[in-house]
DSSP file (Angstrom, degrees, kcal/mol; ACC not computed):
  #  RESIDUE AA STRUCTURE BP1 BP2  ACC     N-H-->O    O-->H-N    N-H-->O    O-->H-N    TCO  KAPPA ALPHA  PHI   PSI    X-CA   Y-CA   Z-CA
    1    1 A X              0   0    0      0, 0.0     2,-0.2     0, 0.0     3,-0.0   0.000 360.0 360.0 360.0 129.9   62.3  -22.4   10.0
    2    2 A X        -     0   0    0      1,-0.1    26,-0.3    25,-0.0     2,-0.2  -0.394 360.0 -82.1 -80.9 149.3   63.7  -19.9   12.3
    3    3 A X        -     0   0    0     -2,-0.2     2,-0.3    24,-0.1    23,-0.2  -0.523  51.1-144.8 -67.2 117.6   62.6  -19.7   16.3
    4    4 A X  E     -A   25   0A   0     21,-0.8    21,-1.6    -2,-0.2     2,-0.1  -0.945   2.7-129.7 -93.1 133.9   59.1  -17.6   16.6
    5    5 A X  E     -A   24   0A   0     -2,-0.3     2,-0.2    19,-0.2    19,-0.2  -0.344  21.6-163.8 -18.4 119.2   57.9  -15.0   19.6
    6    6 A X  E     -A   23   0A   0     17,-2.0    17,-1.9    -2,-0.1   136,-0.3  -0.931   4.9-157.4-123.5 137.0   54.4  -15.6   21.2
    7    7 A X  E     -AB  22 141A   0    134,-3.9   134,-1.2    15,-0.3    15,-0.2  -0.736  37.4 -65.3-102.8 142.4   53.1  -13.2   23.0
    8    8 A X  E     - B   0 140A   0     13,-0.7   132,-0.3    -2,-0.2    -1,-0.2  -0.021  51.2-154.3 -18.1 115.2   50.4  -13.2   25.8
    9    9 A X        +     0   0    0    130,-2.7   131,-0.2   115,-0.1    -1,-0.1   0.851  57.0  82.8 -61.6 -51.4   47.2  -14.3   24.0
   10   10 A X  S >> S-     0   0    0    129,-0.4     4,-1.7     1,-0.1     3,-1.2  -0.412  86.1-108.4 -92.1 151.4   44.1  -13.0   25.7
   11   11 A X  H 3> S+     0   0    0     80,-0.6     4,-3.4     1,-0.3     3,-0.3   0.782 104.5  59.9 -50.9 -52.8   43.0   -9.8   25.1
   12   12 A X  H 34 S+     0   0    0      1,-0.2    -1,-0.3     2,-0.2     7,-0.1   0.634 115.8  39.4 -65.1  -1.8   43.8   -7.7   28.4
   13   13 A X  H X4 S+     0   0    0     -3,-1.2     3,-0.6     2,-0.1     6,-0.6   0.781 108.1  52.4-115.4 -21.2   47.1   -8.5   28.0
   14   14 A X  H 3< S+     0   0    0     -4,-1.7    -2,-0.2    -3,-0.3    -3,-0.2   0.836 107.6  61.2 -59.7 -42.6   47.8   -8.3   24.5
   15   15 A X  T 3< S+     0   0    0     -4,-3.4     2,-0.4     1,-0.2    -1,-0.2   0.620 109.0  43.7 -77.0   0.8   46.2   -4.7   24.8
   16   16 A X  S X  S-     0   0    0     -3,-0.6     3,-1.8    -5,-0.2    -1,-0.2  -0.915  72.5-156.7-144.8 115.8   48.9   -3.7   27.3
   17   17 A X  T 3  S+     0   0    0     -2,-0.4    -3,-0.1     1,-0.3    -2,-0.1   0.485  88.5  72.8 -71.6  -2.4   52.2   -4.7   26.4
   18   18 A X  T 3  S+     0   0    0      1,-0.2    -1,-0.3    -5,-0.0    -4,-0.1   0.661 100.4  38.0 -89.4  -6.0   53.0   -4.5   29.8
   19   19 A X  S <  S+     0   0    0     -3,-1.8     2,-0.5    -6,-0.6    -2,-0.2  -0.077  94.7 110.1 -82.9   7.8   51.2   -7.6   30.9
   20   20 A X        +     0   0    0     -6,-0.1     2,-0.1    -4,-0.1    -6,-0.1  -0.687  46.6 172.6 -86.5 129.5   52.3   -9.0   27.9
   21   21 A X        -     0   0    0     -2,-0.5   -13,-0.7    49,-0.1     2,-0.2  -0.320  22.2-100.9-106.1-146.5   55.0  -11.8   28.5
   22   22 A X  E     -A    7   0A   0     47,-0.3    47,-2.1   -15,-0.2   -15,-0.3  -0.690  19.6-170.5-146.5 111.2   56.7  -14.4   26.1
   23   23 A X  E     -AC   6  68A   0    -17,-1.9   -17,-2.0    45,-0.3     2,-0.6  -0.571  14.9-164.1 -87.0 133.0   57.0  -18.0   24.6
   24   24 A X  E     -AC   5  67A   0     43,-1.4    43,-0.7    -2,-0.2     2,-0.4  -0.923  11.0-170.6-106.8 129.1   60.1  -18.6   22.4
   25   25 A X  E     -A    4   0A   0    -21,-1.6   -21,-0.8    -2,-0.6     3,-0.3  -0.969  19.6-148.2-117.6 142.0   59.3  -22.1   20.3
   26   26 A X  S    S+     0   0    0     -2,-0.4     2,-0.3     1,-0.2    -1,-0.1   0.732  88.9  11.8 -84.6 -51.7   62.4  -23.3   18.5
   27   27 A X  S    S+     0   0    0    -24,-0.1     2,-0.3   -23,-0.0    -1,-0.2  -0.254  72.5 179.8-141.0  90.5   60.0  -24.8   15.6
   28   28 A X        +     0   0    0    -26,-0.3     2,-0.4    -2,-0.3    52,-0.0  -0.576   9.3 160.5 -97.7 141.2   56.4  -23.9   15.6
   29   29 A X        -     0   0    0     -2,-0.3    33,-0.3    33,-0.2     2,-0.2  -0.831  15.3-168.7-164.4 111.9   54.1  -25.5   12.8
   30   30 A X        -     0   0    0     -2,-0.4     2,-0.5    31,-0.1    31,-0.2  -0.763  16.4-143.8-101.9 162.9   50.3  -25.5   13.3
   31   31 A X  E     -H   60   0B   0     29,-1.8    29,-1.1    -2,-0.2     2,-0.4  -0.948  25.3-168.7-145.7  96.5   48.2  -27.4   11.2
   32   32 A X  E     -H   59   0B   0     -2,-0.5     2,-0.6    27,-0.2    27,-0.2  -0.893  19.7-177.2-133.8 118.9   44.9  -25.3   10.8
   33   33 A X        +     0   0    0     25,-2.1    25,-0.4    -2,-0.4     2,-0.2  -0.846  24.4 169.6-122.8 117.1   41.5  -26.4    9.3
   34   34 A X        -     0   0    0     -2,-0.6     2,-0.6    23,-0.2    23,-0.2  -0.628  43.4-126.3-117.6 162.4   38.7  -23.2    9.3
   35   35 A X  E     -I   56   0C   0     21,-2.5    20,-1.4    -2,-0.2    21,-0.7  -0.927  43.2-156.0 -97.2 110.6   35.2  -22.3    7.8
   36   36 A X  E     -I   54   0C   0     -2,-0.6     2,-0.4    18,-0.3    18,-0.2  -0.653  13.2-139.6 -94.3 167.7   36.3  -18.7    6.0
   37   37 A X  E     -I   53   0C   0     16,-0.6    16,-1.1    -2,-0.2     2,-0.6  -0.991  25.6-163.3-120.8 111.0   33.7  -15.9    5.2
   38   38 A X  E     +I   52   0C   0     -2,-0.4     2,-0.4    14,-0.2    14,-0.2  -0.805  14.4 172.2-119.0  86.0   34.8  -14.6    1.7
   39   39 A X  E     +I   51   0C   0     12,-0.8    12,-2.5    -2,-0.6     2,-0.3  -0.907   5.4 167.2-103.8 126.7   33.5  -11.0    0.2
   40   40 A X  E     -I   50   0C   0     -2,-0.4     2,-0.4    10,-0.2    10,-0.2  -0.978  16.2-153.7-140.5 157.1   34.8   -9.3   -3.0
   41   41 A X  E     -I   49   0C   0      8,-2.2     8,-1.2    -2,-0.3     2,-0.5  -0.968  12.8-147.2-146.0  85.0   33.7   -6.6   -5.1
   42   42 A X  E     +I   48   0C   0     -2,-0.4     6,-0.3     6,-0.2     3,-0.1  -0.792  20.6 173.2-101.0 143.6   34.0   -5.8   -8.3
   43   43 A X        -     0   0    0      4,-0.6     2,-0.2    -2,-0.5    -1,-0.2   0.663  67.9  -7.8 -88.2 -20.1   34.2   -1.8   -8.7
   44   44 A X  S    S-     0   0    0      3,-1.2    -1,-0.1    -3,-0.2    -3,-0.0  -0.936  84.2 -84.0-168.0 156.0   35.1   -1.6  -12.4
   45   45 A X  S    S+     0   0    0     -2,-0.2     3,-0.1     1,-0.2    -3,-0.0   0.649 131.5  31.9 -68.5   4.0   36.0   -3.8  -15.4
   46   46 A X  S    S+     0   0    0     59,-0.1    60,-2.6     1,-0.1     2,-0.3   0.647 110.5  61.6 -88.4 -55.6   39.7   -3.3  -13.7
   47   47 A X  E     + J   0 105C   0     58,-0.2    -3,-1.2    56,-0.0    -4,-0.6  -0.682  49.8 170.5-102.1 145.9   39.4   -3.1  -10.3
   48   48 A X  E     -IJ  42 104C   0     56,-1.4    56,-4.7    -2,-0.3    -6,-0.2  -0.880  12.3-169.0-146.7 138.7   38.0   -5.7   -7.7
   49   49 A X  E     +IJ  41 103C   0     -8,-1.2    -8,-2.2    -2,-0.3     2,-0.2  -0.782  21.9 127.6-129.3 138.7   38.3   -5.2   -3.9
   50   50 A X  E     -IJ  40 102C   0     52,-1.8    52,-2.4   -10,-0.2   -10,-0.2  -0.829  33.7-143.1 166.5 170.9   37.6   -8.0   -0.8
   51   51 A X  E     -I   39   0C   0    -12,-2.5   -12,-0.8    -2,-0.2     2,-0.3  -0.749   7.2-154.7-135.7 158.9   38.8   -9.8    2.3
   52   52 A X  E     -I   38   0C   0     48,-0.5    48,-1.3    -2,-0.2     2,-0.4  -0.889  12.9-170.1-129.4 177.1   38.3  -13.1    3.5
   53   53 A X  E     -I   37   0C   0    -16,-1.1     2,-1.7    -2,-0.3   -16,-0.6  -0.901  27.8-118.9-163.2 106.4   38.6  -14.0    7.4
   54   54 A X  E     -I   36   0C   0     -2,-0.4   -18,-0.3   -18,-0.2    45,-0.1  -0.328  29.9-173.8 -68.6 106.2   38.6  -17.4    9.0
   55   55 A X  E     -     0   0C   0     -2,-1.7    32,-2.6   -20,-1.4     2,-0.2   0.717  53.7 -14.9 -72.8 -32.5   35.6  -17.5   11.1
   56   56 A X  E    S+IK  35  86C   0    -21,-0.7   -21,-2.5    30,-0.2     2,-0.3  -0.867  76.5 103.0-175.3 145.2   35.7  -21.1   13.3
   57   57 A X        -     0   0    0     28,-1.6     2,-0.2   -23,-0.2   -23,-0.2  -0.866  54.2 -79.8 174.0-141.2   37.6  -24.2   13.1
   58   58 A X        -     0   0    0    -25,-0.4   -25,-2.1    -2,-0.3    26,-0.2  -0.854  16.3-151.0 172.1 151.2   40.4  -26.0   14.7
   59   59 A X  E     -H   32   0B   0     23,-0.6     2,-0.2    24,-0.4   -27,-0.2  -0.732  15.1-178.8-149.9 142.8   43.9  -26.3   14.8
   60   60 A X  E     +H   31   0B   0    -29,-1.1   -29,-1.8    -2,-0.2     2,-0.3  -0.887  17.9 124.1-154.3 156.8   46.0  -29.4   15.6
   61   61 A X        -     0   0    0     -2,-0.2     2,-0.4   -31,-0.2   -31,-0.1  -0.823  50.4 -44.1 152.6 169.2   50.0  -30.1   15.9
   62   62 A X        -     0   0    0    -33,-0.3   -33,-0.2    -2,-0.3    17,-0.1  -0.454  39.7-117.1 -94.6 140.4   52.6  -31.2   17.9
   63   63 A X        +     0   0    0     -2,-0.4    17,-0.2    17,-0.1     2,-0.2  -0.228  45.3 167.4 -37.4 157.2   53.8  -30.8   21.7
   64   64 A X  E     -D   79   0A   0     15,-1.4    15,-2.3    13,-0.1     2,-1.1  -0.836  34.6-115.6-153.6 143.6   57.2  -29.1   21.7
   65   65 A X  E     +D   78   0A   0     13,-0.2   -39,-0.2    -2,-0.2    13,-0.2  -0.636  47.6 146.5 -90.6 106.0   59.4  -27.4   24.5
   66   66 A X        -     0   0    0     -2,-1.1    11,-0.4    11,-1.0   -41,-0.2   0.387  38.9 -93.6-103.7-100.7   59.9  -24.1   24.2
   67   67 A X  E     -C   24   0A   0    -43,-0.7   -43,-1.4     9,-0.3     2,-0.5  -0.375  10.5-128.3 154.0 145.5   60.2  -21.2   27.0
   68   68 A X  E     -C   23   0A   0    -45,-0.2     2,-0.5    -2,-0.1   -45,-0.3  -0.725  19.5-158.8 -86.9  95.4   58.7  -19.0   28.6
   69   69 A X        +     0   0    0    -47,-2.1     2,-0.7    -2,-0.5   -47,-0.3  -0.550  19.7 162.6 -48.8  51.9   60.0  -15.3   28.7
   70   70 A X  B >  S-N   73   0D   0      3,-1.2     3,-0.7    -2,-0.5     2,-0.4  -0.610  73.6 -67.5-111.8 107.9   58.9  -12.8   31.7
   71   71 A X  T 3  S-     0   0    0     -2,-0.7    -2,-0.0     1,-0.2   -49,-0.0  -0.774 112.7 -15.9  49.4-116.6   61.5  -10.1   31.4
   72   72 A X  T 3  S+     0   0    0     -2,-0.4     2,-0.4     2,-0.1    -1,-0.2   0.009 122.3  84.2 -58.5   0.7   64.8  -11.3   32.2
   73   73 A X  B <   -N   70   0D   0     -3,-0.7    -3,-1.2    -4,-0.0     2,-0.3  -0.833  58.2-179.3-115.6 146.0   63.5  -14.7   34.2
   74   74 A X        -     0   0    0     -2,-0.4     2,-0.2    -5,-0.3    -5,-0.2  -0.910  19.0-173.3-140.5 172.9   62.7  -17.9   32.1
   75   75 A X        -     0   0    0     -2,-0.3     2,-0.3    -7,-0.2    -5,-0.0  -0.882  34.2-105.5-151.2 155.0   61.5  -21.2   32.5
   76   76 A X        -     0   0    0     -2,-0.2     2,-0.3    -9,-0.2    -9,-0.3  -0.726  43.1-168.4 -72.9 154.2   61.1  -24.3   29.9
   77   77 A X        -     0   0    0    -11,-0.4   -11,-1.0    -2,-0.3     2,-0.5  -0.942  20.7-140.8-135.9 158.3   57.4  -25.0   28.6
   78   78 A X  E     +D   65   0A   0     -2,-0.3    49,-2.7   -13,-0.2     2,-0.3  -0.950  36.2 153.8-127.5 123.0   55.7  -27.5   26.9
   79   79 A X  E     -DE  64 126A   0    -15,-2.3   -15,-1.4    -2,-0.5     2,-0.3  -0.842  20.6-171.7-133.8 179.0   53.1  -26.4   24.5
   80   80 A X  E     - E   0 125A   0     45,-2.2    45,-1.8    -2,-0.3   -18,-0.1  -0.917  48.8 -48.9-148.0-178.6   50.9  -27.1   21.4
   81   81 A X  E     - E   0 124A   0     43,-0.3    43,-0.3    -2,-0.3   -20,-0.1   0.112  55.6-115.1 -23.7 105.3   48.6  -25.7   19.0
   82   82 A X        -     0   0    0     41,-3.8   -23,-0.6     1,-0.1    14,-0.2  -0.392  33.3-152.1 -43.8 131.9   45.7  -24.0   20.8
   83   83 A X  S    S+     0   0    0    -25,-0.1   -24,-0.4    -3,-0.1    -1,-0.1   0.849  71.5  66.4 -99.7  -6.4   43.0  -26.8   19.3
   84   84 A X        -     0   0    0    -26,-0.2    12,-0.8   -28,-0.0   -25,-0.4   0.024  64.9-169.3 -85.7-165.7   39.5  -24.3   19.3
   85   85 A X        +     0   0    0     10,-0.2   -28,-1.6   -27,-0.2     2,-0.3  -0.159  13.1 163.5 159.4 104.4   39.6  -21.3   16.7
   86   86 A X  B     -K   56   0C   0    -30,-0.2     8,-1.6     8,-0.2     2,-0.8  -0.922  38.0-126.5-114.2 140.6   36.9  -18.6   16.9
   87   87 A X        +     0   0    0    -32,-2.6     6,-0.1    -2,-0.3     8,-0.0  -0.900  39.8 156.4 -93.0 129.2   36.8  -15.4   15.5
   88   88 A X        -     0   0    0     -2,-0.8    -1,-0.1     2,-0.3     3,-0.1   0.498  61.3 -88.5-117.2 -35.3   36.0  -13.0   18.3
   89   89 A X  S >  S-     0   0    0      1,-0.2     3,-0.6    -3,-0.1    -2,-0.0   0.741  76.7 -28.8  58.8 110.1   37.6   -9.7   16.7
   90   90 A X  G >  S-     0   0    0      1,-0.2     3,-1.7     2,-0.1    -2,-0.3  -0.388 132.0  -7.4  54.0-152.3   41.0   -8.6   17.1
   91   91 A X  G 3  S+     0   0    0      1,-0.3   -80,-0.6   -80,-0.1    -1,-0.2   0.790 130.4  67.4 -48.7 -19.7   42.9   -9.7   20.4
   92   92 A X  G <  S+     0   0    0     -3,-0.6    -1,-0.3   -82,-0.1    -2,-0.1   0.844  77.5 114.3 -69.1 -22.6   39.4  -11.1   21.6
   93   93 A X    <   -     0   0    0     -3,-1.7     2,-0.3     1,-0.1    -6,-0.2  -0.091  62.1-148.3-105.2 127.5   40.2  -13.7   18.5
   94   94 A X        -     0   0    0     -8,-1.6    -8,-0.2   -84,-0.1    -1,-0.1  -0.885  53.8 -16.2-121.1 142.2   40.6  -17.5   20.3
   95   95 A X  S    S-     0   0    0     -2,-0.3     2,-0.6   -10,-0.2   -10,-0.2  -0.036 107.8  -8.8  82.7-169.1   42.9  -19.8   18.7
   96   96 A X        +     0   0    0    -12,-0.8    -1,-0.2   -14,-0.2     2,-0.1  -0.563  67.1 173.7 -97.5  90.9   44.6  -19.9   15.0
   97   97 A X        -     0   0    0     -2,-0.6    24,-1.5   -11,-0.1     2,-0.3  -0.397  28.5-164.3 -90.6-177.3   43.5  -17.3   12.1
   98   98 A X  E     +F  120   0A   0     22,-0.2     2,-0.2    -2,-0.1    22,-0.2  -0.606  13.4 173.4-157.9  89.7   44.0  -16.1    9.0
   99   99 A X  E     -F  119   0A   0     20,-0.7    20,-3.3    -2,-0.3     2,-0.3  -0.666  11.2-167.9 -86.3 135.4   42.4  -12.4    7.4
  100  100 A X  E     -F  118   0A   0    -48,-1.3     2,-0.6    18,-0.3   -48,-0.5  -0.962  15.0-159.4-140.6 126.0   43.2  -11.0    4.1
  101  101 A X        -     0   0    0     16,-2.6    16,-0.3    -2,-0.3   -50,-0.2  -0.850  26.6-174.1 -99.2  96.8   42.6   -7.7    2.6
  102  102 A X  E     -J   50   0C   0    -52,-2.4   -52,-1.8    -2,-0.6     2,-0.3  -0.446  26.0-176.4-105.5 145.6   42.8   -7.7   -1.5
  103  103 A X  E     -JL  49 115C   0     12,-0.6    12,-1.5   -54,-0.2     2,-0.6  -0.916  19.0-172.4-132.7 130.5   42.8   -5.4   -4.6
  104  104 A X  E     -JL  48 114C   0    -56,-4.7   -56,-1.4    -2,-0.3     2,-0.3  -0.879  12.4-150.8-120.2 147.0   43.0   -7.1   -7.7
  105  105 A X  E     -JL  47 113C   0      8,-2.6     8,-2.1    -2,-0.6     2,-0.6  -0.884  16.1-139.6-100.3 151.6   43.4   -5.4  -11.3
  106  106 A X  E     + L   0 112C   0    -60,-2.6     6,-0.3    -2,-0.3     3,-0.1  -0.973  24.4 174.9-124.7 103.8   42.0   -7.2  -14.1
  107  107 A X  E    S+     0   0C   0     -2,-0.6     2,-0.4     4,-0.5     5,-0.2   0.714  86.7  17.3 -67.8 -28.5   44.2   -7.3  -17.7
  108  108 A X  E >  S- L   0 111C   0      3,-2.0     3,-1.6   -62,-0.1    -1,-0.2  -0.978  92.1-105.4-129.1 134.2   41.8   -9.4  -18.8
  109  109 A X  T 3  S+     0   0    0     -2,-0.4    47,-0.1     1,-0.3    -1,-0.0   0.854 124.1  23.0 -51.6 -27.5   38.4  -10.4  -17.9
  110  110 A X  T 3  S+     0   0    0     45,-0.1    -1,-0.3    47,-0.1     2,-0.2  -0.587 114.6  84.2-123.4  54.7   39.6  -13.9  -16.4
  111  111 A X  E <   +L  108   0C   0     -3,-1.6    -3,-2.0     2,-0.1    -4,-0.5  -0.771  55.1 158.9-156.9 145.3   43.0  -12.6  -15.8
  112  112 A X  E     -L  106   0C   0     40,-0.3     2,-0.4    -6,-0.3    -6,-0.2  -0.914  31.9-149.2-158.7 139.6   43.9  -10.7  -12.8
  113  113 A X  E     -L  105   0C   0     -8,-2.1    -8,-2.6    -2,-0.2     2,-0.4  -0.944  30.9-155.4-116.8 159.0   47.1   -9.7  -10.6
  114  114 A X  E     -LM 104 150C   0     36,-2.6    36,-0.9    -2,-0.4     2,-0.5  -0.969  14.5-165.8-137.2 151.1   46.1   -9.4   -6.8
  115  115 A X  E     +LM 103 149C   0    -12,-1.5   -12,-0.6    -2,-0.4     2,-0.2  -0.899  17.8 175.5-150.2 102.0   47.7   -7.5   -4.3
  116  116 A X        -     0   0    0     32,-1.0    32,-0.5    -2,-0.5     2,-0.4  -0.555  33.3-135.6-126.0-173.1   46.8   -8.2   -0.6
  117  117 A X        -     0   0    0    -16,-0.3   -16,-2.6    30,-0.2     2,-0.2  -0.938  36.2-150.1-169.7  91.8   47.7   -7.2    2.9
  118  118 A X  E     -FG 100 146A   0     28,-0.5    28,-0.8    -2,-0.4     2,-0.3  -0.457  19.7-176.2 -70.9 132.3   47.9  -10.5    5.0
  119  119 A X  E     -FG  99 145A   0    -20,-3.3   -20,-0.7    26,-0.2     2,-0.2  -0.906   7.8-179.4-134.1 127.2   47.3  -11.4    9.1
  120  120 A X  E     -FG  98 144A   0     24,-1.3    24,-1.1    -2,-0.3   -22,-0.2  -0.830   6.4-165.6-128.9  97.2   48.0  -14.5    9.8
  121  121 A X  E     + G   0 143A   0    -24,-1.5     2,-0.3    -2,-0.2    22,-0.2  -0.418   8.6 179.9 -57.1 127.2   47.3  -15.8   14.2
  122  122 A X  E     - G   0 142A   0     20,-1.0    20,-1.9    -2,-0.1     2,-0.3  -0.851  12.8-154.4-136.1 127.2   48.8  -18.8   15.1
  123  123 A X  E     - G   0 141A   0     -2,-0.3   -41,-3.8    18,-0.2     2,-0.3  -0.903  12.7-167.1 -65.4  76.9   48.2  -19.7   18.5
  124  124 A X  E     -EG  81 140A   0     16,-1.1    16,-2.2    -2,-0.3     2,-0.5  -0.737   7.3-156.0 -89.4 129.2   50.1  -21.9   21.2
  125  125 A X  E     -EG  80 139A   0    -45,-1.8   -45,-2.2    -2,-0.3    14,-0.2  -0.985  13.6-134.0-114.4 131.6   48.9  -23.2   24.6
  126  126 A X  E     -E   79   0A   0     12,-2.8   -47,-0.2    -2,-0.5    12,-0.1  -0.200  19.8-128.4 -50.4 148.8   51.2  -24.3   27.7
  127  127 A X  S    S+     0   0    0    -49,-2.7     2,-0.3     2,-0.0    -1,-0.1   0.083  98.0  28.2 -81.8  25.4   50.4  -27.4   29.3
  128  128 A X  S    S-     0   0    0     10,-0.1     2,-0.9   -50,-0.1     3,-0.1  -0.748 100.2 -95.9-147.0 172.7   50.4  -25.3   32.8
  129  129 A X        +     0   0    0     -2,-0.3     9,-0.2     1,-0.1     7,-0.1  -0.911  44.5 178.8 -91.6  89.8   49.6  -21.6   33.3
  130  130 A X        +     0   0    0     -2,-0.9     2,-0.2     7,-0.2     8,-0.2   0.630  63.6  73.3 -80.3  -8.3   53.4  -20.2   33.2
  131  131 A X  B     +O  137   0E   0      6,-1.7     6,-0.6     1,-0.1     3,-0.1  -0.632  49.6 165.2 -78.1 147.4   52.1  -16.7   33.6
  132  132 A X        +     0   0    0      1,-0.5     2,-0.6    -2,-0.2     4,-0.1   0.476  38.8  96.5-132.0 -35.7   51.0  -16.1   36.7
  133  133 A X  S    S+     0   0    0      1,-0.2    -1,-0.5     2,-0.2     4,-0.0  -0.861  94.8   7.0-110.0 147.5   50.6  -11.8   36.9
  134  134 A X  S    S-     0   0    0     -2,-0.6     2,-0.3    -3,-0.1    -1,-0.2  -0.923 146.6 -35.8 -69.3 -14.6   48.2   -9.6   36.4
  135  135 A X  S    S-     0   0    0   -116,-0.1    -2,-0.2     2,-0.0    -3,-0.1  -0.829  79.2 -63.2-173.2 133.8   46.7  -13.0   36.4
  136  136 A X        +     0   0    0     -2,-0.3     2,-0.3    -4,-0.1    -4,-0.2   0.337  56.9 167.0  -0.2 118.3   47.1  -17.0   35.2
  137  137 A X  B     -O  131   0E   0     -6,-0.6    -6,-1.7     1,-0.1    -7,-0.2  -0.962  30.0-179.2-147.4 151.2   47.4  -17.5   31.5
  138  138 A X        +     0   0    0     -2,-0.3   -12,-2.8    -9,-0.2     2,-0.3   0.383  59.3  92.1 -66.8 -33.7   48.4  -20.2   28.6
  139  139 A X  E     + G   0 125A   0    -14,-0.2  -130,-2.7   -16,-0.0  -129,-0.4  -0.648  38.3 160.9-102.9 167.2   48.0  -18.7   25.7
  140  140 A X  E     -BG   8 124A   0    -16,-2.2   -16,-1.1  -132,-0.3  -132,-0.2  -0.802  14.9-162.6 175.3 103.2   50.2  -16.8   23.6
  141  141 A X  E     -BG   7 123A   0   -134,-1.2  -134,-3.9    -2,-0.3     2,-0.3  -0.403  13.3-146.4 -81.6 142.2   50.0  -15.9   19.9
  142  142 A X  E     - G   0 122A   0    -20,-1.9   -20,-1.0  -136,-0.3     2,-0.2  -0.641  15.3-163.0-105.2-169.5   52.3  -14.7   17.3
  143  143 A X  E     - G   0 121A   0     -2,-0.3     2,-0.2   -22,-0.2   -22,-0.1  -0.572   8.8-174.6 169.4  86.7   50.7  -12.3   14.8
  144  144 A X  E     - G   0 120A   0    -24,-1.1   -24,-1.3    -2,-0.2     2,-0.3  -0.548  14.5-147.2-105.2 167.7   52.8  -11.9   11.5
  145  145 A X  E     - G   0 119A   0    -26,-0.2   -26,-0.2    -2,-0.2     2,-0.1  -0.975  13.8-154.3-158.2 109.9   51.7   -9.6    9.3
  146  146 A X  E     - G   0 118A   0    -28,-0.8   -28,-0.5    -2,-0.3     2,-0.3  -0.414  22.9-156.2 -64.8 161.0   52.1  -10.1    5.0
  147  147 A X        -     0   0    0    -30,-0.2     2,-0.3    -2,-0.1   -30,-0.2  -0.872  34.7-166.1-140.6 106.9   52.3   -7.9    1.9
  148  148 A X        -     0   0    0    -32,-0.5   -32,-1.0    -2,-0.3     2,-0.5  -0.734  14.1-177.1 -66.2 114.5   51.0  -10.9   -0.9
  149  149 A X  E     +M  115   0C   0     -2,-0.3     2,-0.3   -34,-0.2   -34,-0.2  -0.992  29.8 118.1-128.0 131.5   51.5  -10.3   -4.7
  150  150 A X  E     -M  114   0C   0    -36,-0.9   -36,-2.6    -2,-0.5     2,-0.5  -0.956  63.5 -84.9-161.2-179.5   49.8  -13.4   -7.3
  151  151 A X        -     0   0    0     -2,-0.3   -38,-0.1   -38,-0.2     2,-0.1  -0.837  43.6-133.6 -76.4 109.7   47.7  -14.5   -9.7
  152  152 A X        -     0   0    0     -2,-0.5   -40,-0.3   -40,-0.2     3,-0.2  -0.540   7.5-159.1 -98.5 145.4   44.2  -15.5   -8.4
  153  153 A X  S    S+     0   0    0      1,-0.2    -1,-0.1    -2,-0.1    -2,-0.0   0.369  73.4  73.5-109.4  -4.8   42.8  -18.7   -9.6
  154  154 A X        +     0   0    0      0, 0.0    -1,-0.2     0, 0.0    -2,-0.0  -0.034  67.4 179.8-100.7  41.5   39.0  -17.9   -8.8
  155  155 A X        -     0   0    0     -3,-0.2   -45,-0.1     1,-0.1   -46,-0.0  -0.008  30.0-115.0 -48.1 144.2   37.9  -15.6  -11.2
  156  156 A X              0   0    0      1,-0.1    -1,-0.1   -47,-0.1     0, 0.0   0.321 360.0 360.0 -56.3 173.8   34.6  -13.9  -11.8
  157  157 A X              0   0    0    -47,-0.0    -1,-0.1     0, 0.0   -47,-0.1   0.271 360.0 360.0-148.8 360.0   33.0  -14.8  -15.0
């Protein structure tokens, strides 16, 4: 696993990358169990369309020291896994989630290739507020972004 960039979590700073600072964690690995909301569509005896979106849950993992980025100045920090997880909508979104946007083709009636278009939050809080402007913060999200190609194992009947 390679070192991941988190960026200011709460929304007014995530929407202006100029309040935005940064935690670098050398090995980040959250461990996240959610209630998803799962709608799909089929259009055609070919085509089927649908997202699912992890709605509320909670996310669990271990302390590690990374540090905390604001411009050219650093500090070390010790964080872990944000433990709450709501969905909120976009940067308003608390915690770790995980939305996917699908189109699947159907060769078969129970056989299907699927082709999705991934976001997956995961979510770190400092044990202190190491931001301190425009105002006090702890959390701080990365927010990677997939292109998925498989075989889906839940088919329609």
């Amino acid at each position: 696993m390679e070192p991941q960039y988190y960026s200011s979590a709460p929304a007014d700073f995530a929407d202006d990358e100029s309040n935005s600072d940064s935690l670098l964690l050398q090995y980040p690995q959250v461990n996240v169990l959610n209630i998803a909301i799962n709608l799909g569509y089929r259009m055609s005896p070919k085509f089927g369309l649908g997202f699912n979106i992890d709605a509320l849950g909670f996310s669990f993992g271990g302390k590690q020291t990374g540090f905390y980025i604001n411009g050219s100045v650093g500090q070390a920090a010790t964080a872990k896994p944000t433990s709450f997880n709501i969905l909120l909508v976009g940067n308003n979104d608390h915690g770790s989630l995980n939305s996917e946007f699908y189109i699947r083709y159907f060769f078969k009636e129970k056989l299907a290739v699927k082709v999705a278009y991934q976001y997956l939050f995961t979510e770190y809080k400092t044990d202190t507020k190491v931001q301190q402007l425009p105002k006090a913060n702890d959390r701080f999200r990365n927010k990677p972004v997939y292109l998925v190609l498989g075989l889906p194992n839940n088919f329609e009947s």
